[in-house]
KOLTI-127928 format. One record per residue (C-alpha): residue in one letter; x, y, z. Coordinates in Angstrom, 1 decimal. Layout:
BEGIN
<site r="A" east="X" north="Y" up="Z"/>
...
***
This chain:
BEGIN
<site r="X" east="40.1" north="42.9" up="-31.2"/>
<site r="X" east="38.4" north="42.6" up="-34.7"/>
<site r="X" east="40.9" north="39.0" up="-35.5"/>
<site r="X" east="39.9" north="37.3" up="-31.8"/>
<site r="X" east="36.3" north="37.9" up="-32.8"/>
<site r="X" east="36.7" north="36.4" up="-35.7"/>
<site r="X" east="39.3" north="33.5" up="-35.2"/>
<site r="X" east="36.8" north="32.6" up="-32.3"/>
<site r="X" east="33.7" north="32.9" up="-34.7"/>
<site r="X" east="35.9" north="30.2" up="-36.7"/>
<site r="X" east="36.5" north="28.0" up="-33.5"/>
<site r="X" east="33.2" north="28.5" up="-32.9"/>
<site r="X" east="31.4" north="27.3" up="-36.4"/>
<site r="X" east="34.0" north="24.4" up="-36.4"/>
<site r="X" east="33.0" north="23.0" up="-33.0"/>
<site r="X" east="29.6" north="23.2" up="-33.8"/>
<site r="X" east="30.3" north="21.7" up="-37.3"/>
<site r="X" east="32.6" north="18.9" up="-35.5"/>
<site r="X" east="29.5" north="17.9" up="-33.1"/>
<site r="X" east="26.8" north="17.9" up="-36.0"/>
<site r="X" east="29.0" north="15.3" up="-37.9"/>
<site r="X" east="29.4" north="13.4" up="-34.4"/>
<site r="X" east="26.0" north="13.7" up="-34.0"/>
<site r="X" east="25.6" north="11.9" up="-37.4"/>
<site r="X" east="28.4" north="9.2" up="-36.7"/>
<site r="X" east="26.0" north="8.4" up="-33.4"/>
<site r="X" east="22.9" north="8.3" up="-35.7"/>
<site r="X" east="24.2" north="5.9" up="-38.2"/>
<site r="X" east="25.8" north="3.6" up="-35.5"/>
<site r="X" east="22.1" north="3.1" up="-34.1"/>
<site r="X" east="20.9" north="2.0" up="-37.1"/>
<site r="X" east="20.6" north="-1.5" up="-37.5"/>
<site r="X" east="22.6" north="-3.8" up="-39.4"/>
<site r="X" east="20.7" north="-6.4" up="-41.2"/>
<site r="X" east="22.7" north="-6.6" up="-44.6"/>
<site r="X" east="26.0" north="-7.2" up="-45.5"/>
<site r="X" east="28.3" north="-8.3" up="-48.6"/>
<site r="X" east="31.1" north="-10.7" up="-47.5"/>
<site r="X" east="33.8" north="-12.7" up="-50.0"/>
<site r="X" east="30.4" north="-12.6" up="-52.6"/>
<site r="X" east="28.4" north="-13.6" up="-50.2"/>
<site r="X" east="25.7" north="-11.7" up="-49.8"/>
<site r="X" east="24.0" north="-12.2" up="-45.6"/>
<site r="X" east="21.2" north="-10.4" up="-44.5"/>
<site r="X" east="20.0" north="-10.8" up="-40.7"/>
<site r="X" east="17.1" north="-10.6" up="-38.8"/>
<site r="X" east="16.0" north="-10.9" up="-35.1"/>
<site r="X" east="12.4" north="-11.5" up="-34.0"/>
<site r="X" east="11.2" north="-12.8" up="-30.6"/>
<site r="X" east="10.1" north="-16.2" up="-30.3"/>
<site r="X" east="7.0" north="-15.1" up="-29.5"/>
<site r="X" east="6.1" north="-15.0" up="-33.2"/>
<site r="X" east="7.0" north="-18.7" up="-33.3"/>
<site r="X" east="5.4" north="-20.1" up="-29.8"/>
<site r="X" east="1.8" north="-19.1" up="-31.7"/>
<site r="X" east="2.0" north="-21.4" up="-34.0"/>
<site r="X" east="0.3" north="-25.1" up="-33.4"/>
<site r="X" east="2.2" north="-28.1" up="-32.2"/>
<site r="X" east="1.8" north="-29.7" up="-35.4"/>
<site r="X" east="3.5" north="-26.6" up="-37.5"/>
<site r="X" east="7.2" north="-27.1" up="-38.5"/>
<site r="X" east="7.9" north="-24.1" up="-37.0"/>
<site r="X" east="7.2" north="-24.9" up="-33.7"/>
<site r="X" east="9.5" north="-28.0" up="-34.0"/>
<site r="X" east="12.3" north="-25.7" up="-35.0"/>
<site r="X" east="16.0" north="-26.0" up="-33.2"/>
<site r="X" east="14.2" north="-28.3" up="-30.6"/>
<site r="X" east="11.3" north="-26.1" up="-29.9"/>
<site r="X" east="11.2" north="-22.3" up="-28.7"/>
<site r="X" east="12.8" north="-22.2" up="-25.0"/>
<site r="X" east="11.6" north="-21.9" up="-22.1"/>
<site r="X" east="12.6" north="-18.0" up="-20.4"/>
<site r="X" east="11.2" north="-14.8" up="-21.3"/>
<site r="X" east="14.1" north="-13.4" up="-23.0"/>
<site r="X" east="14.8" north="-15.6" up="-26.1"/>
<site r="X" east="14.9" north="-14.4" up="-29.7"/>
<site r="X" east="14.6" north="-16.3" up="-33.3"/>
<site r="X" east="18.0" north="-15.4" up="-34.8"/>
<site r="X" east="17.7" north="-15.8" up="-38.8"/>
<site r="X" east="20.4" north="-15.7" up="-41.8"/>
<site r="X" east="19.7" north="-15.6" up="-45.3"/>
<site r="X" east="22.6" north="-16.5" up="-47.5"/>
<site r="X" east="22.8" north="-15.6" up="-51.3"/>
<site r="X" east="25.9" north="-15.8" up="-54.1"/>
<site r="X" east="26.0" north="-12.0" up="-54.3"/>
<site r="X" east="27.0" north="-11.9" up="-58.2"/>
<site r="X" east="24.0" north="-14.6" up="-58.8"/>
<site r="X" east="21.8" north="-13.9" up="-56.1"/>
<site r="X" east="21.2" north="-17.6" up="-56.3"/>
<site r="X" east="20.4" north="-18.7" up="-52.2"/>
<site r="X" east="23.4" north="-20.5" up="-50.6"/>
<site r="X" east="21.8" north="-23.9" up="-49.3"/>
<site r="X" east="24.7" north="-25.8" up="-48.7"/>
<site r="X" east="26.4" north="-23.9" up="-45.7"/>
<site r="X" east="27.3" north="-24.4" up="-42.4"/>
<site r="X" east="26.5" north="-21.7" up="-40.2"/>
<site r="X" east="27.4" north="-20.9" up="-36.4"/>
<site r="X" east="26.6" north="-17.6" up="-34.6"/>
<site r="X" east="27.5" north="-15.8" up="-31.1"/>
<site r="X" east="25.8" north="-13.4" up="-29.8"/>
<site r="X" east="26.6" north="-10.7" up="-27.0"/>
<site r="X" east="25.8" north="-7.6" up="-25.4"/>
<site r="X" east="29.1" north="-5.5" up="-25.4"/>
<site r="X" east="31.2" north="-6.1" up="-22.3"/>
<site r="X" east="29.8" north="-9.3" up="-21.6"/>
<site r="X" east="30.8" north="-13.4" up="-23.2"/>
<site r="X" east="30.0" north="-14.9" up="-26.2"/>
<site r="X" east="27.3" north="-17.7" up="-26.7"/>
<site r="X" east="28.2" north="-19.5" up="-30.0"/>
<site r="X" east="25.5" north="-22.0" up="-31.6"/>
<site r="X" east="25.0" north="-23.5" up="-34.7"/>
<site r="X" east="22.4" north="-22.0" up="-36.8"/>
<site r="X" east="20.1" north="-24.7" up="-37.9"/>
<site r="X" east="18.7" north="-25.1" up="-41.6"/>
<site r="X" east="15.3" north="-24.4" up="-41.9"/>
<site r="X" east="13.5" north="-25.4" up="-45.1"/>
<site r="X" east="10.5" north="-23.3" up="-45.1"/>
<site r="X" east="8.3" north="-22.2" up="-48.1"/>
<site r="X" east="10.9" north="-24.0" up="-50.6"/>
<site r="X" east="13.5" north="-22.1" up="-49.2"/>
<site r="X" east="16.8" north="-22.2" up="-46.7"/>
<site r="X" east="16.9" north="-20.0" up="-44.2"/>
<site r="X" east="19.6" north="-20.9" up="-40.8"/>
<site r="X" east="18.4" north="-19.9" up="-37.2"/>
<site r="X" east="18.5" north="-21.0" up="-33.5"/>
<site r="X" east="17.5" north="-19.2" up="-30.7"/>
<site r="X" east="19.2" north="-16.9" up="-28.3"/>
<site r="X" east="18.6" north="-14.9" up="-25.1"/>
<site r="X" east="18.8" north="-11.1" up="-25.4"/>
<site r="X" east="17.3" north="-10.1" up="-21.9"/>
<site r="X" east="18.2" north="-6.7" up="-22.5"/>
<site r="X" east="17.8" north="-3.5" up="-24.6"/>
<site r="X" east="21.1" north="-2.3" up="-25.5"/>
<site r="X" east="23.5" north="-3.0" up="-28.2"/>
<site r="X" east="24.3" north="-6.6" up="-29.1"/>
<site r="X" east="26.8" north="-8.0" up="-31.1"/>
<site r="X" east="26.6" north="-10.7" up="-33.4"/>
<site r="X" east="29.3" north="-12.5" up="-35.4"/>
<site r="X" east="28.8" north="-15.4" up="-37.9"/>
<site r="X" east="31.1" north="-17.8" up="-39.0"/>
<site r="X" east="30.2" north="-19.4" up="-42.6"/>
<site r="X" east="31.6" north="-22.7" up="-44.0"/>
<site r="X" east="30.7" north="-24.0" up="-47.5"/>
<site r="X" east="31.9" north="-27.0" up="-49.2"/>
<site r="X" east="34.7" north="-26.1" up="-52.0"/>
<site r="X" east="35.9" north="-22.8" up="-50.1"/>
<site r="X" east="39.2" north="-23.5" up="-47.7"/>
<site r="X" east="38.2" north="-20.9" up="-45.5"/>
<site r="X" east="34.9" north="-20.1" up="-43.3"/>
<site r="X" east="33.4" north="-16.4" up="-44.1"/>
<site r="X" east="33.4" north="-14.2" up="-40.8"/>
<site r="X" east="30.6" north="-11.4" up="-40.8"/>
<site r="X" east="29.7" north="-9.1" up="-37.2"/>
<site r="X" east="26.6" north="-7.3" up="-36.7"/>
<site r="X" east="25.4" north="-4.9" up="-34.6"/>
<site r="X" east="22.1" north="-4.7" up="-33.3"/>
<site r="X" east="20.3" north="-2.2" up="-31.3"/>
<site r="X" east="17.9" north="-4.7" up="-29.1"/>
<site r="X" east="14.6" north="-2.9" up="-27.4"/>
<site r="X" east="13.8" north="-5.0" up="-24.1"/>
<site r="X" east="10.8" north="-7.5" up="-24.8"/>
<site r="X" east="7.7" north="-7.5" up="-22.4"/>
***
């Protein structure tokens, strides 16, 4: 009687100890994933609505951006910094295309525009994220002197726009 209380004590404390590290697996999965080190190049990622950009006046170089912000409700400014990761001199020579899904669904690929703002080169286009929910997003990298493009993926946890 005394070793089934205590081999089920054990079962016990290692189920509970199985779903707290589950628990923390889930945690760090919803984080988001704006940095990453690929072939020594170093790409870091943001997402912002193109609401930020569609306040900006006619005249502002933003505005003009990728053929100016869409029209929809659901479209977001993807971005890409690029930088030599031993250097961390910015990459400005690079040719950079993106897709973008939510899981379960197809991919919308697009090349990622240079944008020359405040003396540096940033890449970015829009895409449409109507949802909250987990996207994907993959990025294909080509630079002049390499053979072979750099593929980087990224998750991001999307909260639905208003």
């Amino acid at each position: 009687m005394y070793i089934d209380s205590v081999e089920r004590l054990w079962k016990t404390g290692l189920m509970v100890m199985g779903l707290f590290a589950l628990n923390a697996v889930a945690v760090a999965t919803d984080a988001p994933e704006t940095f990453q080190v690929v072939d020594g190049v170093a790409i870091y990622l943001g997402v912002m609505p193109a609401q930020i950009v569609q306040g900006h006046a006619r005249e502002h170089e933003e505005s003009k951006m990728h053929g100016g912000v869409p029209a929809g409700r659901y479209r977001d400014h993807l971005v890409v910094a690029l930088f030599d990761d031993a250097s961390g001199r910015r990459i400005e020579d690079a040719q950079v295309t993106a897709a973008v899904r939510e899981l379960g669904m197809g991919l919308e690929w697009k090349t990622l525009e240079p944008m020359r703002i405040a003396e540096m080169t940033t890449y970015g286009n829009y895409f449409s994220m109507p949802g909250a929910g987990t996207y994907r997003i993959q990025l294909r990298i080509s630079r002049p002197g390499h053979a072979q493009p750099i593929e980087a993926a990224f998750t991001h946890g999307h909260t639905k726009q208003q």
